[in-house]
C-alpha positions as MATLAB code, in Angstrom:
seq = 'XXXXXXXXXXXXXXXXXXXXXXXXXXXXXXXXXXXXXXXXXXXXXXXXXXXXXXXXXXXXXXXXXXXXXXXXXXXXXXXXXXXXXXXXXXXXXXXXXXXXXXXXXXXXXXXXXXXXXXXXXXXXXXXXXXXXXXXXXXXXXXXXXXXXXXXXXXXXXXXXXXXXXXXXXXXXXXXXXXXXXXXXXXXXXXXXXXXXXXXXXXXXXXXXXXXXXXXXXXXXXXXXXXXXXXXXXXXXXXXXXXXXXXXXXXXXXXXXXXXXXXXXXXXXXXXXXXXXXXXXXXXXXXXXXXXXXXXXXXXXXXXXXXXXXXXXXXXXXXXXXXXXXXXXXXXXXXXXXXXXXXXXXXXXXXXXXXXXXXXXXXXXXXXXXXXXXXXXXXXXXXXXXXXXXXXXXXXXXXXXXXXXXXXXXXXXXXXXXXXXXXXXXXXXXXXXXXXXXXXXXXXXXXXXXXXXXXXXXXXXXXXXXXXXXXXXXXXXXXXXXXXXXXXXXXXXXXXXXXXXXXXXXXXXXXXXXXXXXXXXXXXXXXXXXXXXXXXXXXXXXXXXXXXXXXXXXXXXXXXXXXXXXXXXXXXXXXXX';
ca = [
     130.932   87.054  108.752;
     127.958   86.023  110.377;
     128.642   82.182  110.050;
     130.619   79.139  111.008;
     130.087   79.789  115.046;
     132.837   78.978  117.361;
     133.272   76.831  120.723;
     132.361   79.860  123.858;
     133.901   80.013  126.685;
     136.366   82.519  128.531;
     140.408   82.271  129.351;
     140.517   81.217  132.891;
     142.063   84.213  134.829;
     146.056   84.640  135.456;
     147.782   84.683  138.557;
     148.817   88.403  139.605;
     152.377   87.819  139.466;
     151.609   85.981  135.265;
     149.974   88.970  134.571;
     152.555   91.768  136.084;
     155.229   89.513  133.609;
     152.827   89.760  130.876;
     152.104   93.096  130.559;
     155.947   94.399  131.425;
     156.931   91.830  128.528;
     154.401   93.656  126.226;
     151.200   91.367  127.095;
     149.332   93.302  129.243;
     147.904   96.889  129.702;
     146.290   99.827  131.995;
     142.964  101.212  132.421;
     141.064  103.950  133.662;
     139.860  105.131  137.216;
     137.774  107.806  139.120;
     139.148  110.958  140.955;
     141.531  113.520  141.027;
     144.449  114.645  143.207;
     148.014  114.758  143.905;
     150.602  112.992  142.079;
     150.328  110.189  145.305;
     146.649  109.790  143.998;
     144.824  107.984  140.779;
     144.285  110.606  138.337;
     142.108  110.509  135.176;
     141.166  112.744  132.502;
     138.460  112.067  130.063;
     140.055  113.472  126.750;
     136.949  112.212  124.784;
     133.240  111.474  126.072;
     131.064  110.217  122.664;
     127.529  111.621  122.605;
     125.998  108.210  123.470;
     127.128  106.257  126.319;
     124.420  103.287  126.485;
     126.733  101.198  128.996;
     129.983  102.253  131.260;
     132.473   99.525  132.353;
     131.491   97.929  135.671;
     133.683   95.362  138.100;
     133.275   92.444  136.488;
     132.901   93.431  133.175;
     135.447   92.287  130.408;
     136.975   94.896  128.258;
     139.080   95.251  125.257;
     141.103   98.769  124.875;
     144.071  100.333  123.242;
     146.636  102.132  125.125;
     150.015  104.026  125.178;
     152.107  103.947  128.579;
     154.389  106.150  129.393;
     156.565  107.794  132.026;
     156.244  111.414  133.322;
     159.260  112.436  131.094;
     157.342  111.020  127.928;
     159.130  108.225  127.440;
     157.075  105.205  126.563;
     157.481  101.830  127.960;
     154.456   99.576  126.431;
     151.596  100.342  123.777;
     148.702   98.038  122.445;
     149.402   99.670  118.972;
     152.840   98.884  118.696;
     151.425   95.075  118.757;
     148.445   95.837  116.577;
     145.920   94.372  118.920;
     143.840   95.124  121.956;
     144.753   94.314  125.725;
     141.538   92.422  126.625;
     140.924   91.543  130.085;
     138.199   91.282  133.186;
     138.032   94.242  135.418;
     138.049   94.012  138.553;
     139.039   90.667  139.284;
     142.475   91.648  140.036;
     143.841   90.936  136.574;
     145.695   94.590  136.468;
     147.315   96.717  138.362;
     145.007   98.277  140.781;
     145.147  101.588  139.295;
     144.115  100.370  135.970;
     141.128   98.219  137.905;
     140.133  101.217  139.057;
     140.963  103.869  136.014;
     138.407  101.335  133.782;
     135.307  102.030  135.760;
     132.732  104.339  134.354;
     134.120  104.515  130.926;
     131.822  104.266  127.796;
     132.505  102.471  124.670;
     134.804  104.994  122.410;
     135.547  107.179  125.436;
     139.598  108.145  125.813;
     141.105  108.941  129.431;
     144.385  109.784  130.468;
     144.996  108.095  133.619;
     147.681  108.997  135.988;
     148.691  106.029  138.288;
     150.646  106.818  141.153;
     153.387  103.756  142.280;
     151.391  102.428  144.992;
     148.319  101.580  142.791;
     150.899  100.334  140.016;
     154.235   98.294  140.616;
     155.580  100.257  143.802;
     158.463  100.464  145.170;
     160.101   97.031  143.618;
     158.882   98.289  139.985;
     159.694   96.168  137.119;
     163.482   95.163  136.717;
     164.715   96.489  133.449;
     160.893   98.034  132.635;
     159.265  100.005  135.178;
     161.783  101.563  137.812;
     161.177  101.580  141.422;
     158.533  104.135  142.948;
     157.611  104.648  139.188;
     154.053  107.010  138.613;
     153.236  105.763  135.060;
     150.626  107.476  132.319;
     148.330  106.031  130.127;
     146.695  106.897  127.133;
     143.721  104.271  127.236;
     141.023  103.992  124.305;
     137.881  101.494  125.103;
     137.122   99.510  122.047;
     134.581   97.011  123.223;
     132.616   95.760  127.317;
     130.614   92.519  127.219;
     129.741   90.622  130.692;
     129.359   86.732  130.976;
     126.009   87.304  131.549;
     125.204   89.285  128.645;
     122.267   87.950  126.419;
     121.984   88.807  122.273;
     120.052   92.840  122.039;
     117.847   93.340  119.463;
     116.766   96.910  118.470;
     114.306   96.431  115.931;
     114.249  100.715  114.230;
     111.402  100.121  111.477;
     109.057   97.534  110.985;
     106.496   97.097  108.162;
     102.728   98.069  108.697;
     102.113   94.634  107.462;
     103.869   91.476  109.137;
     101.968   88.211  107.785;
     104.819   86.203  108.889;
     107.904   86.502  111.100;
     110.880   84.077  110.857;
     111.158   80.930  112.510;
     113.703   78.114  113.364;
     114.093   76.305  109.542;
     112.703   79.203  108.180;
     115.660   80.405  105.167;
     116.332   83.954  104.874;
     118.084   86.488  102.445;
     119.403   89.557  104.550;
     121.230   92.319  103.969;
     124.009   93.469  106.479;
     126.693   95.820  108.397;
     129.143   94.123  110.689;
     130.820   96.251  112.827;
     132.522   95.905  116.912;
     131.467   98.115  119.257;
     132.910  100.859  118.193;
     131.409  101.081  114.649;
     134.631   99.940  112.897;
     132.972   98.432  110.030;
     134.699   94.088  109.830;
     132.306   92.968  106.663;
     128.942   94.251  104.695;
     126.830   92.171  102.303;
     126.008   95.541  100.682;
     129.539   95.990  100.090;
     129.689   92.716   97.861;
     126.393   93.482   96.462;
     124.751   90.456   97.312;
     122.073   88.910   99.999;
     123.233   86.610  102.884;
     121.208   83.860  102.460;
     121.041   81.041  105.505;
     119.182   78.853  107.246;
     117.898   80.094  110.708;
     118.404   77.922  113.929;
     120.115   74.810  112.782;
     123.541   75.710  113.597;
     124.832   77.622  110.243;
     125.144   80.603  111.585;
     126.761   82.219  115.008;
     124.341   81.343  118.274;
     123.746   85.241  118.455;
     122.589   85.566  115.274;
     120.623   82.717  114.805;
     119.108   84.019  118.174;
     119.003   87.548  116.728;
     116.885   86.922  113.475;
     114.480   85.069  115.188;
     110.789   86.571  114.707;
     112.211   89.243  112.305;
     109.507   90.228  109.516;
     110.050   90.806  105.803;
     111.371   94.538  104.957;
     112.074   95.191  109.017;
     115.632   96.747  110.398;
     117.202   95.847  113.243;
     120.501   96.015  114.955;
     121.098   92.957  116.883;
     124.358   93.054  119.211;
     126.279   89.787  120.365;
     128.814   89.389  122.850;
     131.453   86.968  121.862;
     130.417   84.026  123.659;
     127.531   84.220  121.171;
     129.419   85.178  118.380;
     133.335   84.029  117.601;
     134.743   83.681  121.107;
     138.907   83.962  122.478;
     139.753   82.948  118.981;
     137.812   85.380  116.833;
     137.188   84.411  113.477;
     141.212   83.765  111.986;
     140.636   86.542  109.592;
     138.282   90.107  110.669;
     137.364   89.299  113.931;
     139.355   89.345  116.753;
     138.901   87.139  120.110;
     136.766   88.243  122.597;
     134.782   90.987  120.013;
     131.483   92.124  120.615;
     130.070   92.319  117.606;
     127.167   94.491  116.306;
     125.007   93.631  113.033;
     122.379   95.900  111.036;
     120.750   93.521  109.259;
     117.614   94.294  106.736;
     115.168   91.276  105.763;
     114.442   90.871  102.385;
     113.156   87.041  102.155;
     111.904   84.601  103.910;
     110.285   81.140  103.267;
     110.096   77.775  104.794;
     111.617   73.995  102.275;
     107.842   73.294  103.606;
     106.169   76.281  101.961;
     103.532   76.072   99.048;
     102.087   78.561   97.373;
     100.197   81.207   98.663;
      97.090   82.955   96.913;
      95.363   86.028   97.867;
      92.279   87.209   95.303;
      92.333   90.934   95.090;
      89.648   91.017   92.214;
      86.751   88.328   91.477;
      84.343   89.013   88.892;
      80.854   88.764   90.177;
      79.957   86.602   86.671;
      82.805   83.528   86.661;
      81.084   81.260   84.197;
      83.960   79.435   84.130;
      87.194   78.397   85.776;
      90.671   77.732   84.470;
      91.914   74.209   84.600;
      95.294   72.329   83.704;
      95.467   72.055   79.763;
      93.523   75.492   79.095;
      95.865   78.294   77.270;
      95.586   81.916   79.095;
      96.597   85.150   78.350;
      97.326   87.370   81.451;
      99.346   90.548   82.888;
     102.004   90.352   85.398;
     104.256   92.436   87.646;
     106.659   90.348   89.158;
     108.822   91.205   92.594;
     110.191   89.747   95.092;
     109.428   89.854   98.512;
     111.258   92.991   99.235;
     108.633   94.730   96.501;
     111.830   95.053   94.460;
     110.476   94.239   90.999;
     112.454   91.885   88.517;
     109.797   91.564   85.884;
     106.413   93.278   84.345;
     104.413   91.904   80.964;
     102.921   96.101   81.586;
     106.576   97.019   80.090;
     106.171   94.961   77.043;
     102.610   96.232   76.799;
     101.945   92.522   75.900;
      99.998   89.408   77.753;
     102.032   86.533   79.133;
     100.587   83.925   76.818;
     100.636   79.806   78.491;
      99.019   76.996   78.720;
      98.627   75.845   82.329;
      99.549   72.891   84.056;
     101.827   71.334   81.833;
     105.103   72.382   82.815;
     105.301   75.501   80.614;
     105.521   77.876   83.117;
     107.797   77.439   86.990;
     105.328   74.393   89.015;
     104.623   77.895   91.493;
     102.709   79.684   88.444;
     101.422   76.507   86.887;
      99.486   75.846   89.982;
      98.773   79.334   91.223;
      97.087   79.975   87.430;
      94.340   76.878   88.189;
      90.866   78.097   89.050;
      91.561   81.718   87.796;
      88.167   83.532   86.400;
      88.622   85.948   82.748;
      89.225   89.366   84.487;
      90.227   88.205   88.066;
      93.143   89.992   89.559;
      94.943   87.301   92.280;
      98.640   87.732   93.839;
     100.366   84.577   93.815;
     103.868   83.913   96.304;
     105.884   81.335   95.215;
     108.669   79.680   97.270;
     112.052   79.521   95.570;
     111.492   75.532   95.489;
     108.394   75.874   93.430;
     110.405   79.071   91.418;
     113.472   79.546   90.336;
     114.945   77.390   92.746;
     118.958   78.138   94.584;
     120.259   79.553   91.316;
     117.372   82.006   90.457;
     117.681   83.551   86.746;
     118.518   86.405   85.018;
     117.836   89.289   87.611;
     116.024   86.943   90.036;
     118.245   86.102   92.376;
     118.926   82.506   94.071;
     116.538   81.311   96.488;
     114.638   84.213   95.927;
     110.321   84.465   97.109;
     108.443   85.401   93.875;
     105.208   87.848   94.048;
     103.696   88.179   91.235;
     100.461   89.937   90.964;
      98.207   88.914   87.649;
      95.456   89.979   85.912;
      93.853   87.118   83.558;
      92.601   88.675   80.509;
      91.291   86.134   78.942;
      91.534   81.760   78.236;
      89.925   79.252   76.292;
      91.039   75.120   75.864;
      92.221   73.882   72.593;
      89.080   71.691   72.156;
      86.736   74.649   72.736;
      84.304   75.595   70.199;
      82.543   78.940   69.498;
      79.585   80.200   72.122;
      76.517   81.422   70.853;
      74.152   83.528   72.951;
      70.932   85.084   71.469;
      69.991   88.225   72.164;
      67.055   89.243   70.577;
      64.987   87.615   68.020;
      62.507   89.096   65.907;
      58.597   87.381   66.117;
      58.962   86.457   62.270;
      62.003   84.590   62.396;
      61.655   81.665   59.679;
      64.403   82.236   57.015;
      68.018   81.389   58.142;
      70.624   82.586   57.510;
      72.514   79.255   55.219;
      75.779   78.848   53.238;
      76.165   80.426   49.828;
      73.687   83.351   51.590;
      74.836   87.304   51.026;
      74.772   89.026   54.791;
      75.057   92.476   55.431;
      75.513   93.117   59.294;
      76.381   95.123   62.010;
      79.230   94.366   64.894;
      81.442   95.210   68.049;
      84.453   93.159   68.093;
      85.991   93.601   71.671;
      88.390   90.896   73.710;
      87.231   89.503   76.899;
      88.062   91.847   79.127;
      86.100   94.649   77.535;
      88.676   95.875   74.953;
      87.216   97.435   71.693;
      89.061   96.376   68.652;
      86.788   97.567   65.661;
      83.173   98.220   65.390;
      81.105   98.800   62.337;
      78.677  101.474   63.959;
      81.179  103.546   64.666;
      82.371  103.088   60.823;
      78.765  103.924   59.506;
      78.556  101.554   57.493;
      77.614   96.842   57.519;
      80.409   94.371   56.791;
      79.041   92.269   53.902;
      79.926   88.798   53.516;
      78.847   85.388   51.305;
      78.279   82.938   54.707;
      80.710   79.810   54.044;
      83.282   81.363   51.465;
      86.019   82.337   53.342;
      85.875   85.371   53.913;
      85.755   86.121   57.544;
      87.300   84.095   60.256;
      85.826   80.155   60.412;
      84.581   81.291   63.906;
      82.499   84.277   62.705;
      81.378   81.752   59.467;
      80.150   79.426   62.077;
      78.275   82.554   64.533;
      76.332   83.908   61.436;
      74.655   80.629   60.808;
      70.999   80.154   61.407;
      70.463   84.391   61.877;
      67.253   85.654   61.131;
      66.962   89.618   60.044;
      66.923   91.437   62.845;
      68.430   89.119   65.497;
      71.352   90.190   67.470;
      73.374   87.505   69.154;
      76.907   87.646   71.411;
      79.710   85.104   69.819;
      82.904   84.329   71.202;
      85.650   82.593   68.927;
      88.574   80.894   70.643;
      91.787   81.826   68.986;
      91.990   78.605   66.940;
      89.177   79.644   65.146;
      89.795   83.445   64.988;
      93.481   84.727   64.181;
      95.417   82.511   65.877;
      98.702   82.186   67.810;
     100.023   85.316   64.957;
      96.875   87.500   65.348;
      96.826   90.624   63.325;
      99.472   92.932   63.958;
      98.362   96.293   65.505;
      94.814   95.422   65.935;
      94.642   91.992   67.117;
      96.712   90.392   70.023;
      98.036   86.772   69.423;
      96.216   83.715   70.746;
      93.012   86.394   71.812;
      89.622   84.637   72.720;
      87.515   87.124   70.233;
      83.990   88.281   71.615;
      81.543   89.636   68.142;
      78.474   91.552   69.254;
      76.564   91.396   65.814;
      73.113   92.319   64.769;
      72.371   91.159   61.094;
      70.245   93.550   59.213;
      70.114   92.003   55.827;
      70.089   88.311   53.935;
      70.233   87.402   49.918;
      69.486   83.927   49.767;
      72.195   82.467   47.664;
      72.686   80.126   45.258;
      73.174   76.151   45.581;
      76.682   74.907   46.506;
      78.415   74.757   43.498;
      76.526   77.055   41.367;
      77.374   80.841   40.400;
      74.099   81.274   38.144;
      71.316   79.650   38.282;
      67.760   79.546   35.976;
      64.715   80.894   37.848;
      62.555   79.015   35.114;
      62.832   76.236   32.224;
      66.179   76.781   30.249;
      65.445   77.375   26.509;
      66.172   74.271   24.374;
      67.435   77.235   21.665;
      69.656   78.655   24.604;
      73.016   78.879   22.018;
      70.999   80.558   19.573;
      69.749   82.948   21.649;
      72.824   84.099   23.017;
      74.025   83.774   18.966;
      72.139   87.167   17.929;
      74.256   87.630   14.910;
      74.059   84.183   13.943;
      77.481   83.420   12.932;
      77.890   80.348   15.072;
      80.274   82.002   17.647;
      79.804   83.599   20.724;
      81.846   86.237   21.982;
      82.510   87.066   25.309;
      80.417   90.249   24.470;
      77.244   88.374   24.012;
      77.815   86.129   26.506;
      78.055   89.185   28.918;
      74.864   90.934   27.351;
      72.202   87.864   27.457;
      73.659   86.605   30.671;
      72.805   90.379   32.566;
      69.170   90.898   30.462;
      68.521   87.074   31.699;
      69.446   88.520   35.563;
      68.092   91.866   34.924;
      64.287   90.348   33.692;
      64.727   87.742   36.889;
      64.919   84.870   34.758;
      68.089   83.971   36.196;
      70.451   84.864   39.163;
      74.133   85.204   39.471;
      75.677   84.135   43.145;
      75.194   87.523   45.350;
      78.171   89.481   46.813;
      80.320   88.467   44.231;
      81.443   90.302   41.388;
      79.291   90.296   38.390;
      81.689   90.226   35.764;
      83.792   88.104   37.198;
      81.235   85.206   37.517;
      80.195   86.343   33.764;
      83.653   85.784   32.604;
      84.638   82.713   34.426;
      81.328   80.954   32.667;
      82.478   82.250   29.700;
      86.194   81.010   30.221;
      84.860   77.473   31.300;
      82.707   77.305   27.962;
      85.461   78.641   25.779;
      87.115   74.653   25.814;
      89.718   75.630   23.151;
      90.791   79.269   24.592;
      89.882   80.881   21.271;
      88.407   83.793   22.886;
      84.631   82.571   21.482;
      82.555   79.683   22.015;
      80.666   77.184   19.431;
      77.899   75.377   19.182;
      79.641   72.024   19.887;
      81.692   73.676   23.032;
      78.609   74.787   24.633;
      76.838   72.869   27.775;
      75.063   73.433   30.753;
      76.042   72.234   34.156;
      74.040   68.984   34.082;
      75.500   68.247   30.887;
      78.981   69.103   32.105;
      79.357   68.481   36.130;
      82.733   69.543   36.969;
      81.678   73.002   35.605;
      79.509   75.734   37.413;
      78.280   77.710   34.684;
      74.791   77.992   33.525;
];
């Protein structure tokens, strides 16, 4: 109701005697005066005063009212209701009968008077043939609906207004508003609330009525104003074919919930930078960050808090809206930034979900952590002891301490608190590749920081319950023990020369066959009397057994003479 404006201008006025046919025929109808008296005098009563009376009806003024007329007897001869629409008309410009000129003065907006107009301020003694009879002193019942003046301008009463105003709209500037149309005399015509949904316009080109294109202007986001507009501003004589009728003042509440410009970009404002920022995001790199998400209104549409999971994205590559891709670049691990995105660079005219079209986008982030697919893992020594000439190698058995946290501080495990090391055999498998990688080249004693990207550590899955997908993992370790291990490829090796009667030895009996038993037995004194060693942090008997399997060729459950070989007699095997 607040679009599609309309030619202004005013009817030019009638001739007296146009009028007096017009308004005996039904066109046409009375007003109000001052004063009291006899029945030779104007007489008004003012049935119904309203509380508020911000402007009274002055010469010149053009008013629309309702009416009833009738004769002394009761009988009525004209009403505006019986036609369903207001007599409109300029006062004082000799458009009415004088009484009625004179009866209109003074009255507010809502007020109701009962005017008594005596024959020589109405139609006299000639009176109206087959109407008003001669000499006639006539009644009305007059309601004022609506006063404008040409010279009226658009009124803006602006009743709250935000603390904060970083911007106020301007001509081009597109809006989203909420609003109450009513005329002058609060009869509600139309209501965006009522239809649920924003009015959403351009300001100042022409879309919308001159008043209200007037009437927005420097409005700010989340302020209320009323903003009245006569109807040379607004619809004009011809109202708007459907709620509005000609001539209607009209009177709009309107609330401000959006506002950008097609020109916009982005806007960033950092609310938290760490005072260590190592390093910067940059297009290609994957983060992991929090969100609320509102719109301009603070209304909020969206929150990764609520999912108690990270947003996870790489940035600038069109996985995210072009607002967030490019509001996400130069970001440090723990900053907190708010980024405001224009619909254009958002979700554009259609919006999505409950986002609604053209809608401003705030969303305040915290990054918790990124890394780049091509990143490796980071190393940082912490301490290192003075004797620090055996390293740590593959195939080595370590015991050592740790506090695995995520970037932003976030403990996930921690073997202190457990009491006890995590033991591992460096380049088997059995931690993360990162973590194989961070424990190389330790020393006893040294304590070092290192930080796995994802690809290295648990991946896009992570582990459920303990470790978040796609997390950049951050190891505080101190290695308190190393067991050198054994070659790569080798289980068990000889710490001296290999006896050239080695079958025979392991043979006690002497029947020619060894069972896994004896195999077992020599194997362990051989280990036991340091004359050989078996691969640390494995299990013992497992290593035993597999030799034993590997020697047994035939699967009998023993092993001859002729089956029997060491490892540089047999490569592909590791035993002996």
């Amino acid at each position: 109701m607040v679009s599609r404006a309309r030619p202004r201008g005013g009817r030019p006025p009638l001739p007296p005697l146009l009028l007096l046919l017009l308004w005996v025929t039904g066109q046409a109808a009375p007003v109000a005066g001052l004063g009291l008296g006899s029945a030779s005098e104007l007489q008004i009563q003012r049935r119904f005063v309203p509380d508020e009376c911000p402007r009274a009806v002055r010469n010149g003024d053009f008013v629309r009212y309702h009416y009833v007329g009738t004769f002394p007897d009761g009988h009525k001869f004209d009403s505006s209701y019986d036609r369903d629409s207001t007599f409109n008309v300029f006062v004082g410009k000799g458009q009415l009968i004088a009484g009625m000129d004179q009866a209109l003065v003074g009255m507010c907006v809502n007020e109701r008077r009962f005017v008594t107009i005596p024959p020589k301020l109405a139609y006299g003694s000639e009176g109206v043939s087959g109407v008003i009879p001669p000499n006639s002193v006539l009644h009305f019942d007059v309601l004022l609906i609506d006063i404008w003046n040409s010279e009226d301008q658009v009124q803006v009463l602006t009743y709250f207004k935000p603390s904060s105003c970083p911007r106020t709209i301007q001509v081009s500037d597109f809006v989203r508003y909420h609003y109450n149309g009513t005329f002058l005399d609060g009869t509600l015509f139309d209501s965006s609330h009522n239809r649920m949904k924003t009015y959403d316009t351009y300001v100042g080109i022409g879309w919308l009525i001159p008043g209200m294109d007037k009437g927005l202007l420097g409005m700010c986001v989340g302020e209320k104003r009323i903003i009245t507009i006569p109807p040379f501003l607004a619809y004009g004589e011809e109202g708007d074919g459907k709620d509005v009728p000609g001539q209607a003042s009209l009177v709009f509440d309107v609330a401000l919930l959006d506002l950008h410009n097609p020109k916009d970009s982005i806007s960033i404002e950092n609310k938290v930078v760490p005072e260590n920022c190592e390093r910067r995001s940059q297009s290609g790199d994957f983060l992991r960050y929090h969100y609320n998400g509102t719109l301009l209104d603070g209304t909020l549409f969206d929150s990764s808090y609520s999912r108690n999971r990270t947003f996870d994205t790489y940035i600038g590559q069109g996985y995210v809206i072009p607002g967030m891709d490019e509001g996400l670049l130069g970001v440090c691990i723990g900053e907190r930034r708010r980024i405001v995105i224009p619909p254009h660079l958002g979700y554009g005219e259609e919006g999505r979900g409950n986002i609604p079209g053209s809608a401003v986008l705030v969303f305040d982030i915290h990054v918790i952590d990124f890394h780049n697919p091509s990143d490796s893992i980071s190393v940082t020594s912490l301490y290192k002891p003075s004797d620090c000439s055996v390293l740590s190698k593959k195939g080595d058995y370590l015991k050592y301490h740790y506090n695995a946290s995520l970037l932003d501080g976030t403990l996930l495990d921690s073997t202190w608190n457990l009491g006890k090391t995590y033991n591992i055999v460096l380049g088997s498998g059995q931690v993360v590749l990162g973590m194989d990688m961070g424990l190389r080249e330790m020393c006893v004693g040294e304590k070092r920081t290192v930080i796995i990207p994802p690809h290295l550590g648990y991946g896009e899955a992570g582990v459920d319950g303990e470790v978040p997908g796609s997390a950049v993992l951050v190891f505080d370790i101190e290695l308190l023990e190393l067991v050198s291990g054994l070659p790569e490829g080798y289980m068990f090796i000889w710490n001296g020369e290999v006896s050239p009667n080695l079958f025979e030895e392991i043979d006690k009996d002497g029947n020619g066959e060894v069972l896994l038993e004896e195999f077992s037995e020599y194997i362990h004194a051989q280990v036991a009397t340091g004359k050989g060693k078996l691969a640390p942090g494995f299990d013992a008997e497992m290593i035993v057994k597999n030799m034993f399997t590997n020697q047994d060729r035939n699967g009998d459950g023993k092993v001859v003479a002729e089956e029997f070989k060491l490892k540089d007699q047999e490569a592909k095997h590791d035993e002996l």
